[in-house]
C-alpha positions in Angstrom: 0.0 0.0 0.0 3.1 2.4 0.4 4.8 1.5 -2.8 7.7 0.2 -1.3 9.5 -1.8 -3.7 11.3 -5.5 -1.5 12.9 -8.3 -1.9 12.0 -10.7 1.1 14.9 -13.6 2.6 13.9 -16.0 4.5 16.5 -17.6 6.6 16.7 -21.5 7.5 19.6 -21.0 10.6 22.0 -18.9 12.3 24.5 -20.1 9.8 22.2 -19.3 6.3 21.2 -15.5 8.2 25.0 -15.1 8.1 25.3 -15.7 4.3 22.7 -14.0 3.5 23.9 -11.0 5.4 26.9 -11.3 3.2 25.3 -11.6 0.2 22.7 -9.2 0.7 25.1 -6.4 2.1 27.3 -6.3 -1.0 24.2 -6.0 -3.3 21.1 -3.5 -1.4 21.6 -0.1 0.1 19.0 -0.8 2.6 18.7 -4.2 4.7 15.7 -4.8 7.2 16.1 -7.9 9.7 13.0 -9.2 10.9 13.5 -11.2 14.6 14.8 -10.7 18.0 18.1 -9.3 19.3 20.4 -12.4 17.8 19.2 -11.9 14.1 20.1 -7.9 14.2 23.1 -9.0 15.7 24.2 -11.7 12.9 23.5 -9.2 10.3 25.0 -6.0 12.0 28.4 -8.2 12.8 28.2 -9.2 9.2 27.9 -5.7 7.7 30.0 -4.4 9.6 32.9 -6.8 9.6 33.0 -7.0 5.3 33.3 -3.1 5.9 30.0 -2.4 4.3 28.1 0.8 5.0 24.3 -0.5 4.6 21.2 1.2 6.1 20.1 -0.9 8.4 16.1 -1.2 9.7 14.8 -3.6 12.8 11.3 -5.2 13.1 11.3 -7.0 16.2 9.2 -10.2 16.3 11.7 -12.3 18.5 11.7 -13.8 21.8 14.1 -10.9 23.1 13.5 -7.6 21.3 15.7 -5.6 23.8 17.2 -3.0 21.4 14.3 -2.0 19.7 12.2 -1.8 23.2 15.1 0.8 23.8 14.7 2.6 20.7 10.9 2.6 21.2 10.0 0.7 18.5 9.0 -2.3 19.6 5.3 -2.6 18.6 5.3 -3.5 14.8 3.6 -0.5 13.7 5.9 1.9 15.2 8.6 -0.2 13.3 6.8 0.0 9.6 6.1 3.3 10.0 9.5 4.4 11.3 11.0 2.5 8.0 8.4 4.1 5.7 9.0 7.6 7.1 13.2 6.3 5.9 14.5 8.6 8.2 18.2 7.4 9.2 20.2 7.9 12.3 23.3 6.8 13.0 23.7 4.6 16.6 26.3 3.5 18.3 27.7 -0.3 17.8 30.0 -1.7 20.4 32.8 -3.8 19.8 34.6 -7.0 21.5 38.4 -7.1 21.3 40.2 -10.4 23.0 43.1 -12.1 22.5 41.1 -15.1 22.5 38.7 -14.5 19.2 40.1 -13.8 15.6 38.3 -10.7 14.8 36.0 -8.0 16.7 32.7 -9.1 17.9 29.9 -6.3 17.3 26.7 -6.0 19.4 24.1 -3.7 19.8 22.1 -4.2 22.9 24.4 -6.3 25.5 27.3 -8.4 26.3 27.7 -9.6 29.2 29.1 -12.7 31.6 29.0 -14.5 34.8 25.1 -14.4 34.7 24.3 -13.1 31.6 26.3 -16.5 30.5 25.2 -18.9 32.4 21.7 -18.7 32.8 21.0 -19.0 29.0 23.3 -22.0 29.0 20.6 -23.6 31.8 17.7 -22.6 29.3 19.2 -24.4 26.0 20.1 -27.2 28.2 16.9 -27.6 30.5 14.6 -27.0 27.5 16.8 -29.7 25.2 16.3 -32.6 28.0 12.7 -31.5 29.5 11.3 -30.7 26.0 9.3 -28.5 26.1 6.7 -26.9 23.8 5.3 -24.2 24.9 4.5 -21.3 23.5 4.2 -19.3 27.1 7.2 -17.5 28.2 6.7 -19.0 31.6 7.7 -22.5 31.0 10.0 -21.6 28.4 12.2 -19.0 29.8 11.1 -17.7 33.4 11.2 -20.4 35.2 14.2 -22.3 33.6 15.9 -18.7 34.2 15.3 -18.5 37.9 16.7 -22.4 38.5 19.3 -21.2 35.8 20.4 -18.4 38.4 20.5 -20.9 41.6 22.2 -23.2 39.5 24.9 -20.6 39.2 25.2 -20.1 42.8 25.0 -23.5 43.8 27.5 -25.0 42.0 29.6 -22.2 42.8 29.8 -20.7 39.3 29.6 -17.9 40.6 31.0 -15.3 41.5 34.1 -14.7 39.5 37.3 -12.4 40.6 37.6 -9.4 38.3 39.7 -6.3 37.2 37.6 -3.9 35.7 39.1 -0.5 34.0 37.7 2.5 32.9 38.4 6.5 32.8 41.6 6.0 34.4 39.7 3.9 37.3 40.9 0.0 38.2 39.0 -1.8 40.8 38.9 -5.8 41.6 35.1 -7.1 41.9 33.8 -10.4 42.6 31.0 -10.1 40.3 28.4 -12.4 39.6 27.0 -10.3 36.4 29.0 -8.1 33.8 27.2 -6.5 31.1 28.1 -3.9 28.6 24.6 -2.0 27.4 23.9 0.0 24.7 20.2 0.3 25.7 18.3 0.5 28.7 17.2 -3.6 28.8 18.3 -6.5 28.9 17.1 -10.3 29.1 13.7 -9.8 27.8 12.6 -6.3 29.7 15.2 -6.2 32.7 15.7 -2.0 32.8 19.5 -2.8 33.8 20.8 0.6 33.0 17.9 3.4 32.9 19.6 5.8 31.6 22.1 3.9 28.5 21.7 5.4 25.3 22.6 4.1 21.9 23.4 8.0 21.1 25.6 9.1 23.2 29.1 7.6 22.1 29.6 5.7 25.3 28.9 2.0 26.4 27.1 1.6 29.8 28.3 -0.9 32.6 26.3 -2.5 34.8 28.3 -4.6 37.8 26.5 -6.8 39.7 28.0 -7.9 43.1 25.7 -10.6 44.6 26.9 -13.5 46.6 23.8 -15.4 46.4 20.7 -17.0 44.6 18.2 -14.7 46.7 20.1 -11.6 46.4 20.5 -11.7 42.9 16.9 -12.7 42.2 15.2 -10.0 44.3 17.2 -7.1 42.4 16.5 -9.4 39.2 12.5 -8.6 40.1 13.6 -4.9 41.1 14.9 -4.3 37.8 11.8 -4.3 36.0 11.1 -0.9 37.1 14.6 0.3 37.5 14.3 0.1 41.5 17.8 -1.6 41.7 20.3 0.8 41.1 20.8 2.3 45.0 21.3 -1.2 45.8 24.8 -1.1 47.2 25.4 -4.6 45.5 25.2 -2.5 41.8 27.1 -0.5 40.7 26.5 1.4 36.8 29.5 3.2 35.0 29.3 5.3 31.5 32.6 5.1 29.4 33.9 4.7 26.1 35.8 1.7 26.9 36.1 -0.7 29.4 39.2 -3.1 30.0 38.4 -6.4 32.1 41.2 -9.3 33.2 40.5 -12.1 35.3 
């Protein structure tokens, strides 16, 4: 109805999104992904590591739509209409360096570890061996989340010795969740970092310093409404880089 001429992809895994992110980038100006937080991912890593300057547009239909909840177009209307309007603005992208991986790892919305790793390692695996299907969020990710976080603690996972750097600051943490935001929320709607920004040139920490299942789950639940952050167990910083050793 709004003339807008397309050419529609449809990708069969993780591993065809990537090559069609290739193969797409080098041939269309403009690229729209259509999924969650991992597909934009895929296809922003993929632009941006074959150095191609693509617009790119986000619909978010996917079990975490984090970024675009942050950008406030998270309801599929305000998405079309955002693309049909075709106004552009540029956002920040961060970027992983380690000795450990080959190249830079791009993300938009988060990167994290201690929990941010392990709990979705509980999911895939409880989900796998119980399986489940389920179309409810409940049985699918909430509760395999919360036995995913006492897992952690149990088996004494967690939490992990850490020197953290930034603006000319080095402290030692034992931290039982790292994440670097480029948007508010995380993990499906946890407002982590109220006031991160995918405008402002700077990556947001977020440093989480529980010892235990029930402290880390009651700021979990005081995070949906951004109650956490006088906790003295958190503790947010706003940089441009961060620098973190075991």
């Amino acid at each position: 109805n709004n003339n807008i001429k397309y050419d529609l992809f449809i990708s069969k895994s993780e591993s065809h999104l990537r090559e069609l992110a290739q193969e797409t980038a080098k041939k269309y100006p403009i690229i729209i992904g259509v999924g969650g937080d991992t597909t934009f991912n895929i296809i922003v890593k993929e632009i941006l590591g074959h150095g191609e300057k693509n617009t790119f547009g986000m619909i978010g239909t996917g079990s975490t739509n984090d970024f675009v909840r942050g950008l406030g177009i998270s309801k599929l209307e305000a998405a079309c209409e955002a693309i049909k309007r075709g106004k552009v603005k540029k956002i920040d992208v961060g970027q992983l360096k380690s000795p450990g991986i080959s190249e830079p790892y791009y993300f938009l919305a988060a990167l994290s570890l201690g929990l941010g790793a392990t709990v979705p390692q509980y999911v895939n695996c409880y989900n796998k061996n119980h399986k489940i299907v389920s179309k409810t969020r409940l049985l699918r990710q909430t509760i395999p989340g919360v036995l995913g976080i006492y897992d952690s603690f149990s088996k004494k996972k967690l939490p992990i010795k850490l020197s953290i750097e930034y603006n000319q600051i080095k402290k030692e943490h034992n931290v039982s969740l790292l994440a670097f935001l480029n948007t508010p929320y995380v993990a499906n709607g946890l407002n982590l970092t109220p006031e991160a920004s995918p405008f402002d040139g700077k990556v947001d920490g977020f440093i989480l310093k529980t010892p235990s299942f029930f402290s880390s789950f009651l700021i979990g639940l005081m995070s949906y409404k951004g109650k956490h952050i006088k906790r003295k167990e958190v503790e947010l910083i706003r940089t441009e880089s961060i620098k973190v050793r075991p």
